[in-house]
N, C-alpha and C positions, 0 to 999 in steps of 0.2 A: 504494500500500500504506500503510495507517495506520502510524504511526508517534509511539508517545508518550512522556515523557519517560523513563522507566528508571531505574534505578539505577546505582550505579559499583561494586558488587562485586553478585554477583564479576566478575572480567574475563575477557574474550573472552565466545561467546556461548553462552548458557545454557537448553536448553531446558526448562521448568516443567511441562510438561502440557497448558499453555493458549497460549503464546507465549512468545518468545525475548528475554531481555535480551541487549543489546549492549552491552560495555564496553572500551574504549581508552585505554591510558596513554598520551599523547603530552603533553609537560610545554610544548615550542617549537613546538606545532602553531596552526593558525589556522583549521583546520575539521576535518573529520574526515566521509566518506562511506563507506557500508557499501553495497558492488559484489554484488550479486545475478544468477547466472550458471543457466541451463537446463540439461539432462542434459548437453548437448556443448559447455556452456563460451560459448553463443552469449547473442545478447538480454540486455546488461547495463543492470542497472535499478541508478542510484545514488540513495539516500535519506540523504541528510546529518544527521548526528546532532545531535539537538536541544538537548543540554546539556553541560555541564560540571561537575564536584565534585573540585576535586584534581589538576586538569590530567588526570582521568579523563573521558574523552567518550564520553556514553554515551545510550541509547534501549531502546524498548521495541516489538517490533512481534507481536502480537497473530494476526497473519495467518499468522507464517513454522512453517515445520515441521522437522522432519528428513531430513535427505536432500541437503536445500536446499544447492546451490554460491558459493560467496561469498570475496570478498577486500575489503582497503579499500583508498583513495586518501587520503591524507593532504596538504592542505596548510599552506605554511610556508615561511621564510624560504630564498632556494637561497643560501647564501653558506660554500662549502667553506672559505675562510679564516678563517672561526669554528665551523668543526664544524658546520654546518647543511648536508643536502642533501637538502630535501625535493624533491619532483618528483611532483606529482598525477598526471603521463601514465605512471606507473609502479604497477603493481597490486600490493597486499603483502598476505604470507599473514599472517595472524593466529598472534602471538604465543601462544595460547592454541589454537589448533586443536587436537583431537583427531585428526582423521585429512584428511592431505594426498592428493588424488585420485590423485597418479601423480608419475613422475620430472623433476625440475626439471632442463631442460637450458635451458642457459647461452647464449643467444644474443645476439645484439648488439641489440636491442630491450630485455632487460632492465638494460642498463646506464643509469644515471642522466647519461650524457655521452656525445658522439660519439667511439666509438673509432677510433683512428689514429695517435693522437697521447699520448705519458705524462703530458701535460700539459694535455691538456684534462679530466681529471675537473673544471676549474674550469668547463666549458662547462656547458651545458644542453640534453639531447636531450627533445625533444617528441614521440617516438615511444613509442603505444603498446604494453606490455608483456602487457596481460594477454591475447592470443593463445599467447604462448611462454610463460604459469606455469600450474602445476597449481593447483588451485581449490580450498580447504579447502572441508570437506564438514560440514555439522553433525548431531551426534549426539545421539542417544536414549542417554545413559548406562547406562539400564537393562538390569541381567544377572543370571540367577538363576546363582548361583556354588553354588549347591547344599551339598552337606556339604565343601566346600573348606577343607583346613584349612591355614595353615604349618605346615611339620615343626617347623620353629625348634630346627633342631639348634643343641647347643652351641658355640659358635666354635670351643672346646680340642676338640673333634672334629670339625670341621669337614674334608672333601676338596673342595679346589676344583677345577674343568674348565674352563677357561676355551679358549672355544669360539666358532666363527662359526655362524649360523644358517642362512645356506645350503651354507657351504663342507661342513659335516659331514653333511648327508645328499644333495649335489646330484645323486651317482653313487653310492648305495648300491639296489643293486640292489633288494636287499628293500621299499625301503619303495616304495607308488605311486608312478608316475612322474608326477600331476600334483600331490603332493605333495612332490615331492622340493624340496630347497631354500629351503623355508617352513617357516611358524609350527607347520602342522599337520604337516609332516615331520619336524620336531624331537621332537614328543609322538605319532609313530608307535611300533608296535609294536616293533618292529627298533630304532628310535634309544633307545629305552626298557629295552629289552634289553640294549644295550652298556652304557648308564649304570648300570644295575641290577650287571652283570655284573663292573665296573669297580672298583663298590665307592664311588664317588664319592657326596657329598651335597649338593653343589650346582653347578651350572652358572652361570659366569661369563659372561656372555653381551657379545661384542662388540658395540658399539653397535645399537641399535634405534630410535635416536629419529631422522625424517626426516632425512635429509641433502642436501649437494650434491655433485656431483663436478666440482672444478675444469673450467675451460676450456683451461687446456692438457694436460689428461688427456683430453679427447674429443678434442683435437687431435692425440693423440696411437693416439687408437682405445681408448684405457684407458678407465677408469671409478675410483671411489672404493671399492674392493671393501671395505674396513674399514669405511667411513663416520664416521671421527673428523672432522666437518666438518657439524654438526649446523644444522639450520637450523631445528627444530619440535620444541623439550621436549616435548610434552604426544603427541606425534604415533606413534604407536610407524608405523616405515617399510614404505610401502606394495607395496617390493619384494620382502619375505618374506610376501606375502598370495597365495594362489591367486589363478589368473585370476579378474577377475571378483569376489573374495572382498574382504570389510569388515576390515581388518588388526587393528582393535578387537576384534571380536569374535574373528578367531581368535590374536591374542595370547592373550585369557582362558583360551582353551580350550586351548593349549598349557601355559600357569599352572597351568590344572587339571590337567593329566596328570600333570604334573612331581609337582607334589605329590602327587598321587596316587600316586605311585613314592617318595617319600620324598624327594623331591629340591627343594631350593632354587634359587631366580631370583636369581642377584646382575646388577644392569644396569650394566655399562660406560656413565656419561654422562661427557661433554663439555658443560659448562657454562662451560671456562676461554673460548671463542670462538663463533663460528660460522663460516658457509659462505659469509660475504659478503667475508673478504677484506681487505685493507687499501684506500685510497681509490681505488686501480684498479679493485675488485671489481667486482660485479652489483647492483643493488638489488632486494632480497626482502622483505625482511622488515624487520628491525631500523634497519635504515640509514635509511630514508625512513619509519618510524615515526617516530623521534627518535635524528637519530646522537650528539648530543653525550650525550643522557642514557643511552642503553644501552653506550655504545662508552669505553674507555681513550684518551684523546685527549691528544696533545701541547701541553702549555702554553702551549710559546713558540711552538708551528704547530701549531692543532689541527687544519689541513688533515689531519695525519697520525697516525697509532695509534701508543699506544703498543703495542709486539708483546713480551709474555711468554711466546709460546707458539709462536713461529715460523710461525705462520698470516696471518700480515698484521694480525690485532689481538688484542684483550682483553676479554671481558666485564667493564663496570665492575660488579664486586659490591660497593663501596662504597657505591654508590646503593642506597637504597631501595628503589624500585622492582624493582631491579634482583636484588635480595637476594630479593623477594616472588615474585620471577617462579622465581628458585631453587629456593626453598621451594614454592610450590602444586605446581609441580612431581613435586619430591621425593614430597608427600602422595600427589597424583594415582595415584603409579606405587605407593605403598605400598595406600593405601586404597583405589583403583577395581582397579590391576590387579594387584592382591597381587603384587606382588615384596618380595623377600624381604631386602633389600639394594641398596649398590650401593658401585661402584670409579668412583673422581672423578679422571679422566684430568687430568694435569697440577695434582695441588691445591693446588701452592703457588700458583698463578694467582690463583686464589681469597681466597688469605690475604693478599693483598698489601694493604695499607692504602694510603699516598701511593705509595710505591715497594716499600719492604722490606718481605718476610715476615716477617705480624705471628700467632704461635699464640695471641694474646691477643685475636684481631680481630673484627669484627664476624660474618663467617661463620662461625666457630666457635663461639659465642654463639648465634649464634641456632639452629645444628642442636643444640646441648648442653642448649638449654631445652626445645627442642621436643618436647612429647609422643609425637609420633609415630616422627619421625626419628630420634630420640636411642636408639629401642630397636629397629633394624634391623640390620643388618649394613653397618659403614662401614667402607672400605677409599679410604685414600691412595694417586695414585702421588707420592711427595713429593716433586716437583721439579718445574720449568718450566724454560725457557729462557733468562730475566735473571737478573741477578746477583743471589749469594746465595740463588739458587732451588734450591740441592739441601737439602734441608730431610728425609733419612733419621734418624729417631732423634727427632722435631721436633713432632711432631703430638701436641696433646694429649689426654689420657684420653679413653677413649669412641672412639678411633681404631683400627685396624690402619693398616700399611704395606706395601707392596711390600718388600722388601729387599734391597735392590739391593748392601749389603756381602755380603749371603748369597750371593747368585748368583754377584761377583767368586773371591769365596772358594773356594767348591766347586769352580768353573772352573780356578782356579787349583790345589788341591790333586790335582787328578784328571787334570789336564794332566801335573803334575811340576816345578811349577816350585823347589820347595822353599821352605822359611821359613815354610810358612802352616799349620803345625799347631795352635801358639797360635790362632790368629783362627779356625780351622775349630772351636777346642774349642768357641768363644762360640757359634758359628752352630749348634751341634748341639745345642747347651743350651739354645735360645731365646733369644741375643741379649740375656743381660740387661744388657752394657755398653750398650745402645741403647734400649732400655725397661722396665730396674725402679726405676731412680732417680727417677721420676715418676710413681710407683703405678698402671704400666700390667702388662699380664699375660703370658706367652709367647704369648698369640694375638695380640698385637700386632707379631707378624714374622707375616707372610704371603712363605712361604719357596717360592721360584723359582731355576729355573737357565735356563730357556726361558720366554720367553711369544710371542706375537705377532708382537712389534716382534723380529727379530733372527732367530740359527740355530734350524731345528727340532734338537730333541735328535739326530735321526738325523744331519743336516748339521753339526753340532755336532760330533762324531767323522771327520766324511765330506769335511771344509772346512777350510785354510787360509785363505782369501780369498772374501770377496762376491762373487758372483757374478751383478749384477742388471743387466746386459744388458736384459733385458727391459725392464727399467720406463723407457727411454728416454733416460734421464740421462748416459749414456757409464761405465756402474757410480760414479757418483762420490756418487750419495746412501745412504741407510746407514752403518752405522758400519763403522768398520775395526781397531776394539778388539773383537777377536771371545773371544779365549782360546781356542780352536778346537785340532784336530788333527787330520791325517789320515792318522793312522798309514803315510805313506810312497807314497801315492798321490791327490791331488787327485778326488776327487768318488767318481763309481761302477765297482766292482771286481767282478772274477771271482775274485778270489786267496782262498784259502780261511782264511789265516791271518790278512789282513787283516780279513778279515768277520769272522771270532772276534773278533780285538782291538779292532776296534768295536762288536760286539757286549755283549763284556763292558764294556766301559766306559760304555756305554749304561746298563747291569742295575747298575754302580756309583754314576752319576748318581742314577738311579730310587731305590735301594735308599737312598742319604745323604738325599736330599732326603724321600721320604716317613716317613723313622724319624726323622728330627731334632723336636725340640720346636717348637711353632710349626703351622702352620698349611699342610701344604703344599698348592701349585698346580700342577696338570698343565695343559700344553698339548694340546688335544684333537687328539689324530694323533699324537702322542710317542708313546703305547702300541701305535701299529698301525708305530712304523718311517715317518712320514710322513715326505716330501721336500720341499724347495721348490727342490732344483736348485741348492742355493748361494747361492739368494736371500735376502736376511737383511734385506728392507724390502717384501714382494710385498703389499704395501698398496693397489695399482692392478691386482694379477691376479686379477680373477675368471674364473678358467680352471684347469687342471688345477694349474700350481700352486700352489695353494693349497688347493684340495679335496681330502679323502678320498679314497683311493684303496682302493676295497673287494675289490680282488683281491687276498685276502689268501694270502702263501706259508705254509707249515710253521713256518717263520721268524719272520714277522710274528706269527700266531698264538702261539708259544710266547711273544714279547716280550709280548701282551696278557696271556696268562696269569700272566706272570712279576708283570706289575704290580697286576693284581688280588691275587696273591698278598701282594704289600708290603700295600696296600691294607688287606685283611685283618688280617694282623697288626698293623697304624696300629692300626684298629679296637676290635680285641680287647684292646688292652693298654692300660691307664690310664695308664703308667709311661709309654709314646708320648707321651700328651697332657696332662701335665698343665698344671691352672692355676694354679698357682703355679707361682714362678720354682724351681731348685734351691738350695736352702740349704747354706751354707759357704762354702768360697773360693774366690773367680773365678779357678780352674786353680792357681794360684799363694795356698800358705797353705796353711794346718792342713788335716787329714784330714777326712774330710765323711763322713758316712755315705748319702747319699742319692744320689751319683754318687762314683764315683772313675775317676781317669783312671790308664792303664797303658802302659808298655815292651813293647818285646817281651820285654826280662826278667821278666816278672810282678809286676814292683814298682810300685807308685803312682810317676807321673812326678815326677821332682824340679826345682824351677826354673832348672836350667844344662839339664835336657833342652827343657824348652820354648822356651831361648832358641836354644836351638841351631839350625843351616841345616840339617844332614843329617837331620833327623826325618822320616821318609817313612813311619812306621806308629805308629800310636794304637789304643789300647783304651778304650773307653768302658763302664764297667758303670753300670749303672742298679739300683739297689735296690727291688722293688716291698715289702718291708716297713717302706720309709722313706718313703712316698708322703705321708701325712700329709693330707690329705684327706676332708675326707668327701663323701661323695654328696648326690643329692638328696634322701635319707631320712636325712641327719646318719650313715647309718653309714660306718666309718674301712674307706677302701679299700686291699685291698692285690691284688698281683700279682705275678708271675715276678718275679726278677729278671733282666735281660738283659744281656748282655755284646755290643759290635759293635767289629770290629775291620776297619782302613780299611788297607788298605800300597797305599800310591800306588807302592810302588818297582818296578823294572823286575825286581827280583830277588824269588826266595820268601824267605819270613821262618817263621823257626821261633819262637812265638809262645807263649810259658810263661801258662795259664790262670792266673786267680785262681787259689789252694790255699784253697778255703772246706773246715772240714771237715766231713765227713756228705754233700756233694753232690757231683752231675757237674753237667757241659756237655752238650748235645744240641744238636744242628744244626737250626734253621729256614734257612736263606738262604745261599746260598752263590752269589755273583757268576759264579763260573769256570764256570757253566753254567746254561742258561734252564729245566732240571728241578728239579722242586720235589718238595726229599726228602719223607720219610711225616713226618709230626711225631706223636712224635718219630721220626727217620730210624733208631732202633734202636743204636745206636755212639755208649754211653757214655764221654765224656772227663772223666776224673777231673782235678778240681782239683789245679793243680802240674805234670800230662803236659802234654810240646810238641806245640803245634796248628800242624801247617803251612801257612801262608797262601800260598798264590799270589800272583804278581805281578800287581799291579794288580787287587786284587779286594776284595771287600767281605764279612765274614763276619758274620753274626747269632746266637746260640746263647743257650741256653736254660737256665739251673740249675734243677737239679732234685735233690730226697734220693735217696738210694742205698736 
């Protein structure tokens, strides 16, 4: 096959029309062959790249098409006690691939050393690997995306879902069954319909970019059901593609439906690591490209990773290169497969400069200039696993966050623990002790009480203790910092009072998290009541725990409804979302006109009540003719004002309204039951009359003139 000199960008392989540039960062390389494979992976044809520009190794060949199966072989120095471990008898996917043929399983041929021993990763294994790797496949980019538009909702309205792509339609009856659990079953009718119905405006989408699933997880019969263990940025995973089916093309097509529906793509990446591991791993990819330049390597041994992420290593984003691979990335998923955003699992990883999380650093810099990136949807999780890596409150402008004080918080007040009425008032208000002193906005809390990693909201109420049996570890992985309750019985009950009192506190959760300021996030199956069994790490269950369960009872049903209902009201009220912070005093200080906090005597709280332990109920009003705002047409918005009152306590509270005069009180929300009054529910409370709040419940209401 001809083969001519090429160019060195872009990198990986590119096809033009006429034939394919080939480009290879390898900085400690000393050749570089590009492995050409037949439909079944057989007849490998290697053509060693004819040049060099930048420690870029690159070509040009004329002949090759789309379609076409292909890995490189890389040679180079093997000396693991300087960070080198190239191994030519080892086939690696291209850093750049678009679409990975199938599942990377972990055999002992793709190891760069003879396993048996912890200590021979020093050895050298001479067995071929590319039998046991899946084959990057090269692509025809081309897509007519038609009249595709991003919704580009506003962040300050933003609803997130944050969701898996198989677990959420794998057993839902309605949609086809050889669509279920993929791209195209995600953007069916039925899956479109619940999101539509939900009230949500974008879908957070658990990883999609190829992965690995450890080897002691197949050892184990498991799998990497999350797939936080990413081994192919550019790759969207070829497990959520129909049989048979091109994952490229139907990513797009599920892109388009979304939108289509009004609905935003935010992609969960994993750029802090990959799937290779620390120096026991596999070699795929990165490792035997160039380990010392892609990898976090230890100083005084760079035999060994440095590990910020608890994965065995570190993507160094220090580097150059390493930072470029970030970024085309990033573009890639913005500009070829319109997403709409994305959440950067573990991002203080990323910000690390020598050691310490630096918000001044080079990865920040470069997504802050970037034209492209800079105007999508960025979401932190702020923290890694080395020191000084809880970084909540940290990230600068142009960020959101996870909010992980949000989440302790709620937990904590909804539990009962006492003392946490102050911190609940920040969290309700958007967190501006954590993001206004840096001229960031309330949409910079992205406010959660569940996600993923941890109890579902059902198990949340249903759970004292993990219960992850399953995932093979003797229950000992997972957290054990739950904040959990289970109202007096460990998991699942017939007792009628107990299911109430889970129930409501479930509708109490929902109802704080989705009306607070900021940004909130549902866990997809929260609103159906979904289970994991106790499990608060089912990261390795692809199986029922973890999936939807579409037999839905009376029960389940009214919780969906219950939540679309919040949802709605989010929506509807500007006073919900605004973008600006509340002006006046943080809880404590002079009178405010734009929020006041309340007693259940009806008095504005004073600062001996806030400090106080026994505070078990708050009133929050909201003023919508204080909104102060104006729209996208400069005119000054206003709305209801709204009053929500929270009593964690075990006991009812008799609950003195504002006395505005000329107005009532009407009922939108009422925790003590998953019925959703008429709005208005007819049963005017006058300003000044005692409103009785049940125990442990959560009330919403409405002023309105008389």
């Amino acid at each position: 096959m001809r083969i001519w000199r090429g160019s060195p960008y872009p990198l990986g392989l590119s096809w033009d029309g006429n034939g394919v540039n080939v480009a290879i960062y390898s900085e400690h390389a000393n050749a570089v062959e590009l492995c050409l494979f037949g439909a079944e992976g057989s007849r490998e044809q290697r053509i060693r790249l004819p040049d060099r520009t930048n420690f870029v190794w690159h070509g040009y060949l004329p002949d090759l098409r789309p379609g076409q199966r292909y890995g490189f072989r890389v040679e180079g120095p093997h000396a693991p006690r300087e960070g080198h471990r190239f191994n030519p008898h080892k086939l690696l996917l291209d850093p750049y691939a678009r679409w990975i043929d199938g599942t990377i399983t972990v055999t002992d041929r793709v190891f760069g050393y003879p396993l048996g021993n912890p200590h021979l990763d020093l050895a050298f294994d001479e067995r071929d690997s590319a039998p046991d790797l899946p084959k990057c496949v090269l692509v025809d980019g081309a897509y007519d995306w038609g009249d595709d538009a991003p919704p580009k909702t506003p962040f300050e309205r933003s609803v997130i879902y944050e969701v898996h792509v198989k677990g959420f339609t794998i057993a839902h009856p309605e949609v086809p069954a050889h669509l279920r659990g993929t791209y195209r079953g995600l953007a069916s009718p039925p899956a479109l319909a619940h999101l539509q119905r939900l009230g949500v405006t974008a879908v957070e989408l658990l990883p999609v970019h190829h992965h690995v699933t450890n080897r002691f997880l197949l050892e184990r019969g498991l799998v990497n059901y999350w797939g936080y263990n990413s081994i192919g940025f550019f790759a969207p995973d070829s497990r959520f593609a129909t049989h048979g089916g091109d994952p490229v093309r139907e990513f797009r097509e599920m892109v388009r439906a979304l939108h289509g529906a009004g609905i935003e793509v935010i992609l969960d990446v994993v750029y802090n690591h990959t799937g290779e591991g620390d120096e026991r791993g596999p070699t795929l990819c990165f490792r035997g490209i160039d380990n010392a330049s892609y990898y976090r390597l230890d100083a005084d041994e760079p035999r060994r990773y440095l590990d910020y992420t608890g994965t065995g290593n570190t993507l160094d984003a220090t580097q150059p290169r390493v930072l470029q691979l970030i970024m085309d990335s990033l573009r890639y998923w913005v500009t070829e497969m319109h997403a709409d955003g994305f959440r950067f699992d573990l991002a203080s990883a990323l910000a690390r400069e020598l050691h310490d999380v630096d918000r001044l650093g080079s990865f920040f810099d470069i997504i802050g200039q970037d034209p492209v990136i800079s105007q999508v949807k960025l979401i932190a999780e702020p923290w890694d696993l080395g020191e000084g890596g809880y970084q909540v409150g940290n990230f600068p402008v142009g960020w959101s966050e996870w909010n992980a004080r949000y989440r302790d918080s709620v937990r904590r007040f909804w539990k009962g623990e006492g003392g946490q009425a102050a911190d609940l008032a920040y969290r309700l208000s958007g967190s501006s002790d954590l993001y206004a002193d840096d001229g960031r906005q309330p949409h910079a809390s992205i406010n959660f009480v569940t996600a993923h990693d941890g109890f579902t909201l059902h198990d949340l109420v249903s759970y004292e203790q993990k219960h992850n049996e399953a995932n093979g570890e003797r229950n000992r992985d997972g957290t054990d910092d739950n904040t959990s309750m289970n109202f007096g019985v460990e998991g699942e009950t017939d007792d009628p009072g107990i299911r109430d009192a889970r129930q409501r506190q479930v509708r109490n959760v929902l109802a704080t998290l989705i009306l607070s300021q900021g940004v909130p996030m549902l866990v997809g199956g929260d609103e159906l009541g979904r289970t994991q069994r106790g499990n608060n790490n089912a990261y390795c269950q692809d199986n029922e725990i973890s999936w939807f369960d579409w037999d839905l009872t009376e029960e389940r049903r009214a919780l969906s409804e219950f939540t679309a209902r919040l949802v709605g009201v989010f929506r509807a009220h500007p006073v919900l979302h605004r973008r600006r912070f509340l002006q006046g005093r943080r809880i404590r200080g002079s009178t405010i006109k734009d929020l006041t906090w309340y007693g259940p005597t009806g008095t504005e709280m004073s600062d001996d009540e806030w400090g106080a332990v026994g505070v078990r109920t708050v009133g929050l009003r909201l003023a919508g003719s204080a909104i102060s705002e104006p729209d996208e047409h400069g005119r000054h918005i206003v709305d209801d004002t709204l009053l929500m009152v929270l009593n964690e306590d075990e006991s009812p509270i008799d609950f003195r309204l504002p006395a505005d005069h000329g107005h009532v009180w009407e009922l939108l929300i009422d925790t003590t039951t998953a019925a959703i009054p008429p709005d208005p529910d007819g049963r005017p409370r006058p300003g000044g009359s005692v409103c009785r709040v049940e125990p442990r419940s959560f009330l919403l209401l409405r002023q309105q003139p008389i």
